[in-house]
ROTI-723247 format. One record per atom (N, C-alpha, C): x, z, y; residue in one letter. Coordinates in pm, whole numbers, plus 50000, padded with zeros to 5 digits. Layout:
N
XZYA ...
END
This chain:
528
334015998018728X 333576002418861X 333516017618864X 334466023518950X 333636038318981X 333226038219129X 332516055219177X 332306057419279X 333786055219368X 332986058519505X 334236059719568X 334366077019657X 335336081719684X 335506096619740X 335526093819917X 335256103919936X 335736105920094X 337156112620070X 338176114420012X 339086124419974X 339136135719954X 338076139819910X 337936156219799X 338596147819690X 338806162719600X 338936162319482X 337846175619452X 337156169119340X 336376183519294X 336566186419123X 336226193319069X 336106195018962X 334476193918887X 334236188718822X 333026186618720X 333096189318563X 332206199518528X 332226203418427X 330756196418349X 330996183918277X 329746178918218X 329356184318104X 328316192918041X 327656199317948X 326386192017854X 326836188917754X 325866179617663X 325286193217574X 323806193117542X 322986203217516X 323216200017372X 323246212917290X 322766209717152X 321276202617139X 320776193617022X 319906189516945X 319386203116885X 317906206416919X 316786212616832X 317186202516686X 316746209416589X 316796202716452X 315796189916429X 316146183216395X 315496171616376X 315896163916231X 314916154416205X 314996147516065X 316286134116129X 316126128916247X 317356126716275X 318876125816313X 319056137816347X 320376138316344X 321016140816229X 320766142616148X 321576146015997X 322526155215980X 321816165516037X 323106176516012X 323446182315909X 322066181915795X 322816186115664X 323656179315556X 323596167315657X 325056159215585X 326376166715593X 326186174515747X 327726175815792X 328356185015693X 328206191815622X 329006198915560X 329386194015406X 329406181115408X 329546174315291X 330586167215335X 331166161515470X 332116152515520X 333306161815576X 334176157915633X 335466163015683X 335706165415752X 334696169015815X 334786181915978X 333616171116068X 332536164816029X 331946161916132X 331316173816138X 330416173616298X 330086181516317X 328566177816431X 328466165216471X 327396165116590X 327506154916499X 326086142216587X 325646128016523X 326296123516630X 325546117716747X 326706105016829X 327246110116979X 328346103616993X 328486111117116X 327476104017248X 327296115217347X 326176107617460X 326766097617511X 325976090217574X 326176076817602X 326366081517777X 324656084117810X 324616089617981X 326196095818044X 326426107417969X 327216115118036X 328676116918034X 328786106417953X 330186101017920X 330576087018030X 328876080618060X 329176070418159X 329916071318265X 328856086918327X 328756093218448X 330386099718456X 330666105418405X 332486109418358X 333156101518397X 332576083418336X 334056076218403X 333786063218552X 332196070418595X 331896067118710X 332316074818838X 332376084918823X 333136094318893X 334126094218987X 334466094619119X 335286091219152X 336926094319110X 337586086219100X 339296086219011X 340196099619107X 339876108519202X 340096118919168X 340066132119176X 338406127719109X 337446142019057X 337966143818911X 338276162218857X 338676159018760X 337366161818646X 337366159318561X 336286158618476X 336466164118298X 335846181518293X 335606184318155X 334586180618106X 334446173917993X 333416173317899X 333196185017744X 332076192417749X 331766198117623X 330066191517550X 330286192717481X 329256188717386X 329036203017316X 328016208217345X 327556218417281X 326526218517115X 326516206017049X 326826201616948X 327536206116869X 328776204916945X 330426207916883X 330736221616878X 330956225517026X 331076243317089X 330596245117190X 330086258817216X 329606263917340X 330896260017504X 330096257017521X 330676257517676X 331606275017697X 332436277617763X 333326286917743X 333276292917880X 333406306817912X 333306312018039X 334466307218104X 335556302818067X 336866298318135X 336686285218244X 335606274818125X 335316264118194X 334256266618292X 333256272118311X 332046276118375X 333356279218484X 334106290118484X 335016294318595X 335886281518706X 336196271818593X 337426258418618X 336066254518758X 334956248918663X 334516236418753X 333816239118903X 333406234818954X 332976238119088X 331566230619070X 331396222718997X 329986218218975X 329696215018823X 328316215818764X 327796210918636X 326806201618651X 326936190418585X 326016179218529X 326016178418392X 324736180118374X 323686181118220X 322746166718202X 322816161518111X 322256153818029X 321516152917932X 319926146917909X 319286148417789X 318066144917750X 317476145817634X 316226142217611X 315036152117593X 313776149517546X 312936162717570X 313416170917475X 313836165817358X 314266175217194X 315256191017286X 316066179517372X 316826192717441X 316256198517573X 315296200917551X 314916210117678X 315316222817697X 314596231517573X 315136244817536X 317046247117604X 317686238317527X 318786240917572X 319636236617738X 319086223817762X 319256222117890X 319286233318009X 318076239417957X 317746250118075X 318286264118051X 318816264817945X 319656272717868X 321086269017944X 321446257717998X 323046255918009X 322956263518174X 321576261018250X 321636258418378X 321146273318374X 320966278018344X 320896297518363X 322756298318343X 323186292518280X 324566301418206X 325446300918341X 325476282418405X 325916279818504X 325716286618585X 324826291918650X 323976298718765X 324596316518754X 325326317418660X 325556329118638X 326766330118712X 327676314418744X 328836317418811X 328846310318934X 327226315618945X 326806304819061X 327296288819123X 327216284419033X 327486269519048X 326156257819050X 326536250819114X 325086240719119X 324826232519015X 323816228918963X 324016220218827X 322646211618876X 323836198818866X 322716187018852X 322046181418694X 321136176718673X 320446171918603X 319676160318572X 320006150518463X 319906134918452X 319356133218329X 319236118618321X 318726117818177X 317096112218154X 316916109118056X 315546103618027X 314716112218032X 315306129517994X 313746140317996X 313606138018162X 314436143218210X 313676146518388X 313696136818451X 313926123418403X 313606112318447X 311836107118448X 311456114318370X 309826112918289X 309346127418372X 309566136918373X 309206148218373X 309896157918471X 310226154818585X 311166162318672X 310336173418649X 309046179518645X 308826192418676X 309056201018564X 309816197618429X 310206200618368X 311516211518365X 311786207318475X 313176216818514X 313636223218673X 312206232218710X 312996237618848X 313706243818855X 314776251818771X 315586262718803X 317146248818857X 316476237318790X 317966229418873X 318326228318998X 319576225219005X 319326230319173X 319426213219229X 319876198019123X 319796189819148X 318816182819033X 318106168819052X 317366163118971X 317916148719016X 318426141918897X 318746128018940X 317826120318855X 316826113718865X 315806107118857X 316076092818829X 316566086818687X 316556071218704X 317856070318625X 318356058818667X 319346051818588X 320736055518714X 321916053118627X 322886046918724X 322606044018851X 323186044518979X 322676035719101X 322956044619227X 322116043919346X 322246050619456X 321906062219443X 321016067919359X 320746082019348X 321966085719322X 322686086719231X 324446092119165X 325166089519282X 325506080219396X 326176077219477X 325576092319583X 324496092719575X 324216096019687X 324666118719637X 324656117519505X 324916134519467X 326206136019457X 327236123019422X 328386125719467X 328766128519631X 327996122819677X 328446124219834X 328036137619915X 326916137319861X 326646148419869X 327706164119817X 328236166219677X 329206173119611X 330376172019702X 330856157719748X 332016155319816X 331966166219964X 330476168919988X 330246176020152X 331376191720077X 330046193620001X 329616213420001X 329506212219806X 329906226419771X 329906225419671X 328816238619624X 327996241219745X 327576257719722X 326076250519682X 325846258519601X 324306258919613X 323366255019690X 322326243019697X 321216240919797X 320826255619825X 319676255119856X 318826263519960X 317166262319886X 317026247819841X 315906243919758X 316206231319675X 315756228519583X 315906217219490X 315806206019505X 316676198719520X 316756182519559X 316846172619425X 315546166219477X 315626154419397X 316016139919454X 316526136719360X 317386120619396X 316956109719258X 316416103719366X 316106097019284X 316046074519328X 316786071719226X 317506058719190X 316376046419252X 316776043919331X 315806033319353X 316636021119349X 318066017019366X 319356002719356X 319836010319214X 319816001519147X 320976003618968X 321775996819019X 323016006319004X 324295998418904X 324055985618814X 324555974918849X 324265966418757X 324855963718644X 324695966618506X 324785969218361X 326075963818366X 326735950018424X 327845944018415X 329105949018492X 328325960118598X 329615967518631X 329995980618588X 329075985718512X 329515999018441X 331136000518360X 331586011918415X 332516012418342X 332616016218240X 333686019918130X 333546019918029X 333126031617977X 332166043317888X 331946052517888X 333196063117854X 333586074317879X 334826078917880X 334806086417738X 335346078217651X 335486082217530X 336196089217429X 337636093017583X 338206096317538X 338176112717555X 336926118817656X 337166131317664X 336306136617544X 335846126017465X 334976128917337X 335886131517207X 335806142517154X 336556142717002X 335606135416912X 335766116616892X 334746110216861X 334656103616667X 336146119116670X 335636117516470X 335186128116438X 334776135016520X 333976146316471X 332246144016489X 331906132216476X 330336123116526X 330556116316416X 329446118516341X 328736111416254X 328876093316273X 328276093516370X 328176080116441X 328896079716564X 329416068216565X 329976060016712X 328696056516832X 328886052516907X 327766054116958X 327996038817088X 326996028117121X 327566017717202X 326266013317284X 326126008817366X 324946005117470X 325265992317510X 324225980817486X 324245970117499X 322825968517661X 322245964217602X 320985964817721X 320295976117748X 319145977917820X 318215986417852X 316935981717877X 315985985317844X 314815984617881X 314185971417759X 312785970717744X 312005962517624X 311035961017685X 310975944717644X 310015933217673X 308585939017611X 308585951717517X 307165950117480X 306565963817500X 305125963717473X 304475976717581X 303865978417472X 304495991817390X 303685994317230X 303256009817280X 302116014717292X 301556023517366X 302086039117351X 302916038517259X 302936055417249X 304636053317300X 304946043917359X 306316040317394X 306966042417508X 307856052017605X 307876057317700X 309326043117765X 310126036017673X 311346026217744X 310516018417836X 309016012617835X 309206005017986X 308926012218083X 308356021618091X 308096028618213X 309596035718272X 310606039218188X 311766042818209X 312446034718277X 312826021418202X 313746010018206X 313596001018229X 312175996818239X 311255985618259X 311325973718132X 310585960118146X 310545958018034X 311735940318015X 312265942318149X 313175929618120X 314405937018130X 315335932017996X 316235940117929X 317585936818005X 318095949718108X 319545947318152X 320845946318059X 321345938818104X 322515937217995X 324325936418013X 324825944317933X 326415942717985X 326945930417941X 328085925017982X 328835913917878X 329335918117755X 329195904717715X 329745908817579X 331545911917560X 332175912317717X 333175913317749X 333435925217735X 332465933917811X 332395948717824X 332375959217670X 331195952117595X 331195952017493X 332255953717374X 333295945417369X 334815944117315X 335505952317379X 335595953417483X 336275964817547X 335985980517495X 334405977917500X 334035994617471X 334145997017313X 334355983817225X 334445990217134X 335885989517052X 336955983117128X 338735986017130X 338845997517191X 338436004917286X 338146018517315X 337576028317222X 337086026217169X 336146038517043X 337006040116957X 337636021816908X 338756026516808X 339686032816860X 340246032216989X 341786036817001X 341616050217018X 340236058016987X 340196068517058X 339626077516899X 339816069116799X 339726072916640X 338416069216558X 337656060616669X 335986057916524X 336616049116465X 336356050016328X 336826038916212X 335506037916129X 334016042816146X 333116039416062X 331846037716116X 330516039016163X 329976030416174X 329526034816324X 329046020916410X 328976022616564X 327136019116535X 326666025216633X 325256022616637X 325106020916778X 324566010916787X 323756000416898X 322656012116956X 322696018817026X 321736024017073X 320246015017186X 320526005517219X 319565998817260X 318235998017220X 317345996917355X 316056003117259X 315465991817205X 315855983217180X 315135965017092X 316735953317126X 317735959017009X 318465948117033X 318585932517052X 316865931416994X 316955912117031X 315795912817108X 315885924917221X 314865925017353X 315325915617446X 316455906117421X 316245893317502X 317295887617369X 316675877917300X 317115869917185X 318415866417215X 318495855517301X 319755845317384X 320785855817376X 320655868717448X 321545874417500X 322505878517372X 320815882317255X 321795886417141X 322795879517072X 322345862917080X 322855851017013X 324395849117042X 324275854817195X 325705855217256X 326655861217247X 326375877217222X 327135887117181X 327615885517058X 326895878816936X 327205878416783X 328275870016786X 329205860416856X 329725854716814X 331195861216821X 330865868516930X 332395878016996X 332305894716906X 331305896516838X 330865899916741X 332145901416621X 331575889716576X 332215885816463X 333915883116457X 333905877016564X 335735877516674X 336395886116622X 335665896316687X 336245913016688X 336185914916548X 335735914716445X 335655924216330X 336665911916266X 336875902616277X 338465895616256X 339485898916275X 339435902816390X 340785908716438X 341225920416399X 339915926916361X 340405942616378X 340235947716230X 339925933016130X 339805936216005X 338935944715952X 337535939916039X 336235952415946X 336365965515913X 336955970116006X 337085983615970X 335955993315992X 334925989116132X 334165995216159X 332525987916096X 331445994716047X 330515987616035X 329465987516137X 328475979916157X 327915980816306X 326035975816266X 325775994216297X 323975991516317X 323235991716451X 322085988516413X 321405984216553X 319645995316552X 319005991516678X 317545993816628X 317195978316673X 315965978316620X 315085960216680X 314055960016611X 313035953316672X 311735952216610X 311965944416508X 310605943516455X 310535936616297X 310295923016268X 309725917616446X 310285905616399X 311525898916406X 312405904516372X 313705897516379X 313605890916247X 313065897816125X 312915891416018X 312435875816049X 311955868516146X 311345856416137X 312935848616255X 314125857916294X 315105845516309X 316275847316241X 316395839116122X 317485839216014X 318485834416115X 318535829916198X 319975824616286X 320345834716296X 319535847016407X 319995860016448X 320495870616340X 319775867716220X 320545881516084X 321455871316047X 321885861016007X 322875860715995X 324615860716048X 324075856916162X 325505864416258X 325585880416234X 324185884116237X 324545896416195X 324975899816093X 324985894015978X 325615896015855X 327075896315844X 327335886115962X 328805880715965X 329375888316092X 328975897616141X 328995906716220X 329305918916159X 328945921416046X 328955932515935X 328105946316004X 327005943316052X 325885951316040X 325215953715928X 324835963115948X 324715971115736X 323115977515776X 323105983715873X 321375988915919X 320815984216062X 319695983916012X 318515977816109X 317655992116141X 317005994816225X 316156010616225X 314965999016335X 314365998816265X 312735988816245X 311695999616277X 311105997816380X 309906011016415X 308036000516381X 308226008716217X 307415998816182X 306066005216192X 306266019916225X 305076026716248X 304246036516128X 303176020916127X 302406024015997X 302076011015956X 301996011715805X 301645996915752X 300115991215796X 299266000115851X 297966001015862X 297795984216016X 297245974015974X 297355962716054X 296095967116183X 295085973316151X 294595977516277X 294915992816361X 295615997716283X 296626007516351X 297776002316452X 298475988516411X 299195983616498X 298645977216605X 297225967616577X 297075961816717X 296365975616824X 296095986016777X 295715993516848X 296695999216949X 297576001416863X 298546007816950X 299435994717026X 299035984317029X 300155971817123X 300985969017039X 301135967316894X 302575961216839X 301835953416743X 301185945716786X 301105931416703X 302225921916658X 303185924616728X 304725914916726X 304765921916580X 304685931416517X 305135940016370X 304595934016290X 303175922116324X 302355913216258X 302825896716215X 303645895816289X 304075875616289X 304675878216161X 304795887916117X 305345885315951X 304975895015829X 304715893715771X 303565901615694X 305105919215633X 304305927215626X 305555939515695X 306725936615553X 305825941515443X 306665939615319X 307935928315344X 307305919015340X 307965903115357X 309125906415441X 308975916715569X 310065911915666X 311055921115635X 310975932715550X 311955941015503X 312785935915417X 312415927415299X 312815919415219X 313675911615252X 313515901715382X 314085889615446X 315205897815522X 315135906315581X 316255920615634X 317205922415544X 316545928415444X 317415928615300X 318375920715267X 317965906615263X 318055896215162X 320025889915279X 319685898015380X 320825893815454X 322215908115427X 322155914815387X 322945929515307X 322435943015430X 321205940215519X 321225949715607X 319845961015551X 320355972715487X 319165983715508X 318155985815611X 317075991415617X 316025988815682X 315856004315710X 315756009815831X 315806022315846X 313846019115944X 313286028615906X 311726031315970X 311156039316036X 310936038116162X 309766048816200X 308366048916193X 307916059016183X 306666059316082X 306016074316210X 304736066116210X 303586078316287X 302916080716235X 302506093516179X 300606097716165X 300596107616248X 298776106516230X 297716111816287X 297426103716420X 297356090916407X 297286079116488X 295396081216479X 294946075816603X 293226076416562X 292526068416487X 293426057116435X 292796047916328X 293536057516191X 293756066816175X 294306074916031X 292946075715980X 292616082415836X 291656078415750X 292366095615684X 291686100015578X 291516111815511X 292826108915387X 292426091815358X 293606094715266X 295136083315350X 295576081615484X 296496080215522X 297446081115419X 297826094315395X 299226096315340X 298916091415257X 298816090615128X 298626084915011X 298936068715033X 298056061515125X 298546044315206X 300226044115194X 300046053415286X 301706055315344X 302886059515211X 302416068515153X 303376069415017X 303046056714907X 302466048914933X 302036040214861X 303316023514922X 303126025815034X 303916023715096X 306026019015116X 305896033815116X 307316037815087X 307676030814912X 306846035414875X 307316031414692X 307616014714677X 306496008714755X 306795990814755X 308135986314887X 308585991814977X 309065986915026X 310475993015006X 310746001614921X 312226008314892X 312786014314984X 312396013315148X 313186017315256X 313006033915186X 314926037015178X 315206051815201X 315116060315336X 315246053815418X 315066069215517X 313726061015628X 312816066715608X 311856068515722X 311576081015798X 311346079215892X 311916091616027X 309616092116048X 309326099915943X 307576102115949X 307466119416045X 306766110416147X 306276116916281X 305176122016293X 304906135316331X 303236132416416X 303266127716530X 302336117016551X 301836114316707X 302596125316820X 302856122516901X 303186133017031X 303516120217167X 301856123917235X 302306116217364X 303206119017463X 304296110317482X 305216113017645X 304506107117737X 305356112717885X 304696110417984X 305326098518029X 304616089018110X 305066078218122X 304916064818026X 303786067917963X 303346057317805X 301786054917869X 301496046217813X 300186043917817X 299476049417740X 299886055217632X 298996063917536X 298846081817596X 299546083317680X 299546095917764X 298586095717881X 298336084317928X 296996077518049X 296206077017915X 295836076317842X 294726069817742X 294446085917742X 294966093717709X 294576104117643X 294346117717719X 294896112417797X 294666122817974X 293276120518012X 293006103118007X 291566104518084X 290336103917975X 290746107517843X 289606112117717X 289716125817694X 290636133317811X 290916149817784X 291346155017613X 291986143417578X 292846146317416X 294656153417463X 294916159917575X 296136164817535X 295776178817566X 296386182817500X 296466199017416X 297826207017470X 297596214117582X 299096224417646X 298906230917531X 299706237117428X 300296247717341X 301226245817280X 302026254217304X 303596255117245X 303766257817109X 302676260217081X 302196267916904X 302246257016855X 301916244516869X 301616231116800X 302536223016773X 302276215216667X 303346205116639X 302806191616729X 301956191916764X 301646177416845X 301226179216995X 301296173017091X 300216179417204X 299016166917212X 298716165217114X 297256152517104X 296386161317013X 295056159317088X 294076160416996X 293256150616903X 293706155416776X 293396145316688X 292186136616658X 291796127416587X 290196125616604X 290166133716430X 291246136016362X 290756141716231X 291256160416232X 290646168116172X 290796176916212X 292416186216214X 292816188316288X 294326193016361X 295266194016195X 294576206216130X 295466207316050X 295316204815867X 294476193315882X 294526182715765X 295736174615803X 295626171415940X 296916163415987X 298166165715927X 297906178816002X 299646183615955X 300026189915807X 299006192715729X 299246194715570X 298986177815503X 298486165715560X 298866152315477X 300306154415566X 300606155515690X 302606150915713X 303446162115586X 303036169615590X 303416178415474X 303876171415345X 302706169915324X 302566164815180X 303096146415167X 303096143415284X 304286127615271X 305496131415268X 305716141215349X 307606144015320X 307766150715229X 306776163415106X 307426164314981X 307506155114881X 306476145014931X 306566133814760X 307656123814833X 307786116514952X 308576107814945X 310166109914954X 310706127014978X 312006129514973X 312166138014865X 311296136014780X 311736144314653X 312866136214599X 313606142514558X 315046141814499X 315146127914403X 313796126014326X 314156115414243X 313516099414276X 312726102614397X 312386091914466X 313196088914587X 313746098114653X 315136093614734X 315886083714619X 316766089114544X 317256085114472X 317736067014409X 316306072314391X 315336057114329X 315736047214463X 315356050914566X 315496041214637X 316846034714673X 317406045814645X 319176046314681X 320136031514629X 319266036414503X 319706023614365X 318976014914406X 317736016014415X 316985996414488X 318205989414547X 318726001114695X 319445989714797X 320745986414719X 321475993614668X 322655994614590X 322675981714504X 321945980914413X 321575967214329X 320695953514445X 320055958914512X 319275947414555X 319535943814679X 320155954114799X 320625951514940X 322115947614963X 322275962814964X 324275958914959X 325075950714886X 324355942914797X 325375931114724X 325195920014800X 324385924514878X 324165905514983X 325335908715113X 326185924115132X 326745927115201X 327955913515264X 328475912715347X 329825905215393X 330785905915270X 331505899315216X 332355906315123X 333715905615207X 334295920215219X 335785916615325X 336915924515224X 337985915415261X 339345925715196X 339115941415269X 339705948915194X 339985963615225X 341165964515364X 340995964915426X 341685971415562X 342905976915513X 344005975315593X 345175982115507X 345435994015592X 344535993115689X 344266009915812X 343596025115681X 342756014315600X 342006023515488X 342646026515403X 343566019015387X 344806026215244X 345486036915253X 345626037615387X 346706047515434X 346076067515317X 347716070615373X 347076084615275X 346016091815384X 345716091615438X 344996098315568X 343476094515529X 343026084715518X 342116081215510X 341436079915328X 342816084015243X 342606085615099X 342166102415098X 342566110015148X 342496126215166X 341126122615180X 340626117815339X 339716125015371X 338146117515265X 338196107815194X 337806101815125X 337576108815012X 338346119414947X 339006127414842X 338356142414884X 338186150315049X 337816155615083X 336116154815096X 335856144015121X 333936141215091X 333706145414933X 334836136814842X 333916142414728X 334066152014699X 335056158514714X 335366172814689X 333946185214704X 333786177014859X 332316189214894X 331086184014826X 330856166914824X 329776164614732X 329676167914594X 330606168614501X 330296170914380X 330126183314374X 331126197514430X 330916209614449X 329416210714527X 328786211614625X 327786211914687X 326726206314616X 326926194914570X 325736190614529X 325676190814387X 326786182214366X 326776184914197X 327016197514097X 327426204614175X 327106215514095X 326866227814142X 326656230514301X 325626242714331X 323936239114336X 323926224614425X 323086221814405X 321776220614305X 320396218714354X 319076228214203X 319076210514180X 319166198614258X 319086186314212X 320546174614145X 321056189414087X 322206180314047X 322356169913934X 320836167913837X 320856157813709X 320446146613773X 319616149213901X 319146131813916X 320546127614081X 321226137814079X 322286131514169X 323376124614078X 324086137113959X 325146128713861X 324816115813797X 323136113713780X 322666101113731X 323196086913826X 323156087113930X 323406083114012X 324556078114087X 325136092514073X 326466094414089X 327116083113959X 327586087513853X 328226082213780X 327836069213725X 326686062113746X 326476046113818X 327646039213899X 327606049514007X 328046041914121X 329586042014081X 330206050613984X 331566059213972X 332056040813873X 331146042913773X 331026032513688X 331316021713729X 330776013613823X 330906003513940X 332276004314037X 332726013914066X 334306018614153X 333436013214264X 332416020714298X 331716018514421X 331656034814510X 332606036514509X 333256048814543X 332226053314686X 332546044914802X 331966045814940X 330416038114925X 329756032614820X 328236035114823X 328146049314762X 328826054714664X 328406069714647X 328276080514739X 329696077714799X 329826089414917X 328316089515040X 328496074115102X 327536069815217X 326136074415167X 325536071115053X 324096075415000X 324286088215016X 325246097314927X 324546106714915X 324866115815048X 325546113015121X 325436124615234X 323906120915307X 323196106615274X 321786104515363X 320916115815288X 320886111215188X 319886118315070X 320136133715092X 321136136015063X 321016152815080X 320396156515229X 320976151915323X 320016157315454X 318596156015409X 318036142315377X 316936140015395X 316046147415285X 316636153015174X 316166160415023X 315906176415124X 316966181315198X 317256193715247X 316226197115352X 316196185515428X 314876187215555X 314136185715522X 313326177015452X 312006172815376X 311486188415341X 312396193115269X 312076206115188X 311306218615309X 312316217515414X 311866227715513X 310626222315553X 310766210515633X 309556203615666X 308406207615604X 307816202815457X 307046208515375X 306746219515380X 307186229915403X 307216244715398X 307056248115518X 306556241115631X 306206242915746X 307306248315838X 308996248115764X 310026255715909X 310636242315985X 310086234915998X 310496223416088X 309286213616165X 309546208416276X 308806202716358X 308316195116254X 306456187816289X 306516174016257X 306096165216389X 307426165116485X 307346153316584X 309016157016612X 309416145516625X 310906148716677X 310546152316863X 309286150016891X 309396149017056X 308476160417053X 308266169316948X 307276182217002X 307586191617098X 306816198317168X 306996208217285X 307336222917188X 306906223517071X 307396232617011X 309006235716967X 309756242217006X 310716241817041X 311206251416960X 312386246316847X 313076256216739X 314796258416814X 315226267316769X 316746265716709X 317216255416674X 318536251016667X 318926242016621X 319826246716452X 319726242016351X 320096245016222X 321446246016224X 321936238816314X 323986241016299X 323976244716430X 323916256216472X 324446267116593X 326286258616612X 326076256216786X 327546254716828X 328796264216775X 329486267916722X 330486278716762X 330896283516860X 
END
């Protein structure tokens, strides 16, 4: 489905903001691989690209990748920006640059969807999902292309319905230079876990594309060059079970046909561990990670915050049963929650050591707007305006014990030889429960032997031997060498080194501890 024109043609120049640094995007992987350079491509503004009417023409930059260029600022006649709060700094950064060649720039996305007053210098605010708001700024664009007079907001009250979206335009994406592939199944979650901003966004009954659409979008990703792993961006992939049950079978179809070339992770709560029907399609699906927002192991920390569902299975147990199907367990993890205690971290590193999960994404608290923990804490006068801070909550323990225990969890649990350690848990104890598939004869090719040849090249140079942790990496390393487990060597260690590299800053206080803080850095890999 796209829009439809009155017969303009206009030009649109869509601008994706760099990422502030974060423990998730993994950028200090990138210089270990073969020209990646961003994590996934956007989902929003790639939609909006091929919603567009068929003939508006449409540049896409990802400023990730490279700066937006005065040539293009010159081409387009309008800008639409996309993003989350991480990109605020830069958002409003794109819409000064625009404004310089006086052009109007609209603005979408989950931040000013939560927070329109976040951004008045826009001269548009599209508020919501897909739907009549977008209908109504194209028609608008289709009038006049000059500048309002004052700032209009539009805002979505009819969606697009998930089954008519077209396919996201993937092809104006250079989408092997992304870490990750990137795919959208539903929207919105059945459950109301308080520091959680998707139902107030998306609401909590989960829209969904076909699994038609689905195959489509992801014979599109390939033809357009992803060959390694697609991540489910959905915010609770078995946020309606059935639906998931349905998709796994066309699932599995596809990775027949197309000979497993691609591997495929998800996020989903933790009880999925209690439906072995559902992980095992996924197994046979060749999903390899799960990203489980397990919080904190602390059981009256969870019913406090609304995620008792993290309870129907005792936590250890359900990582295990995750496991036990070949899928890694990726975690999000909060402190300075008001049930935290003096020795938290210590729980929590206590924690990490029994359950082997290598990468947990450990947060401070930071309420969004639009959560129930942002009403909770508004009307106990606990939020804190300062840009100086890593959190905007006031703690019940004192501010910066907080943030020297987050400290002190990310130097002991990403120290070099406890990454490590864990690396080998999944290696011996996860990934052998993996799918076992013939080798792709797409992977034999010399193209894909180079660039294979090109990873280690920078890992052993980089790590193995500039690197200060190079005895407990070669330990490791030459395990896996031992085994001709070539691509568990490569895949670990580009996680580990980000996560060894940020940890480090982290600790040392040059990095956020909230991926959603108002404190607002640089980003560590500057666009070109």
């Amino acid at each position: 489905m796209r829009a439809e024109s009155n017969g303009t043609s206009r030009r649109i120049l869509c601008v994706f903001p760099r990422y502030t640094s974060s423990f998730g995007t993994f950028e200090h992987s990138y210089p270990l691989t073969d020209g990646v350079r961003a994590f996934m491509p956007p989902q929003g503004l790639l939609l909006l690209a091929a919603y567009l009417p068929r003939e508006w023409q449409v540049k896409f930059v990802d400023e990730n990748l490279r700066r937006a260029t005065r040539e293009e600022f010159e081409w387009a006649e309008a800008v639409f920006v996309s993003g989350m709060h991480i990109q605020r700094q830069q958002m409003n950064d794109i819409c000064r640059r625009a404004h310089e060649f006086n052009l109007p720039v609209a603005l979408g996305g989950p931040s000013v969807s939560a927070c329109p007053d976040y951004y008045p210098s826009f001269d548009y605010l599209h508020v919501g999902e897909l739907g009549d708001a977008t209908n109504q700024l194209i028609e608008i664009l289709s009038r006049d292309t000059s500048r309002p007079e004052a700032q209009v907001v539009l805002t979505t009250k009819d969606r697009v319905p998930m089954t008519e979206f077209p396919i996201p335009a993937y092809e104006l994406a250079d989408v092997k230079k992304y870490f990750l592939g990137s795919i959208q199944y539903s929207s919105g979650c059945p459950y109301q876990c308080e520091f959680c901003d998707i139902p107030g966004l998306y609401g909590r009954n989960p829209r969904l594309k076909s699994p038609e659409q689905i195959i489509a979008e992801l014979d599109r990703l390939r033809e357009c060059g992803m060959t390694d792993t697609v991540y489910f961006v959905d915010d609770n992939f078995i946020g309606n079970r059935k639906a998931a049950m349905d998709l796994l079978p066309h699932l599995i179809e596809w990775q027949k046909r197309t000979g497993y070339v691609v591997r495929l992770a998800c996020e989903a709560t933790l009880n999925i561990a209690k439906r072995p029907e559902i992980l095992e399609k996924m197994r046979e699906a060749y999903f390899i990670t799960i990203f489980c927002g397990i919080e904190t192991p602390d059981p009256d920390a969870l019913k406090a915050m609304q995620k008792d569902h993290n309870m129907m299975v005792p936590i250890l147990e359900g990582v295990r049963t995750i496991n036990s199907y070949g899928m890694e367990v990726v975690s999000g993890i909060i402190m300075g929650l008001d049930t935290d205690k003096p020795n938290t971290s210590e729980a929590l590193l206590g924690f990490v050591e029994e359950s082997r999960i290598p990468l947990l994404t450990i947060n401070l608290l930071q309420a969004l707007p639009k959560t129930p923990l942002w009403d909770r804490l508004e009307r106990e006068g606990r939020l804190v305006e300062d840009d100086g801070r890593d959190s905007n909550v006031d703690f019940l323990l004192p501010y910066d014990d907080v943030v020297a225990s987050w400290k002190h969890a990310m130097a002991v649990a990403y120290a070099p030889e406890k990454v490590y350690a864990r690396f080998q848990y999944q290696c011996d104890h996860v990934y052998v429960h993996r799918l076992k598939v013939p080798t792709p004869d797409e992977m034999k090719t010399w193209a894909n032997i180079r660039r294979g040849l090109v990873m280690l090249r920078n890992i052993f140079w980089k790590v193995g031997v500039l690197g200060d942790y190079k005895r407990v990496f070669w330990k490791f390393a030459l395990g896996r060498i031992k085994r001709g487990d070539v691509e568990g060597l490569i895949g670990c260690t580009l996680i580990a080194h980000h996560l060894i590299t940020f940890a480090r800053a982290a600790s040392s206080g040059r990095q956020n501890a909230s991926n959603y803080s108002i404190r607002l850095r640089e980003a560590a890999v500057p666009a070109e």
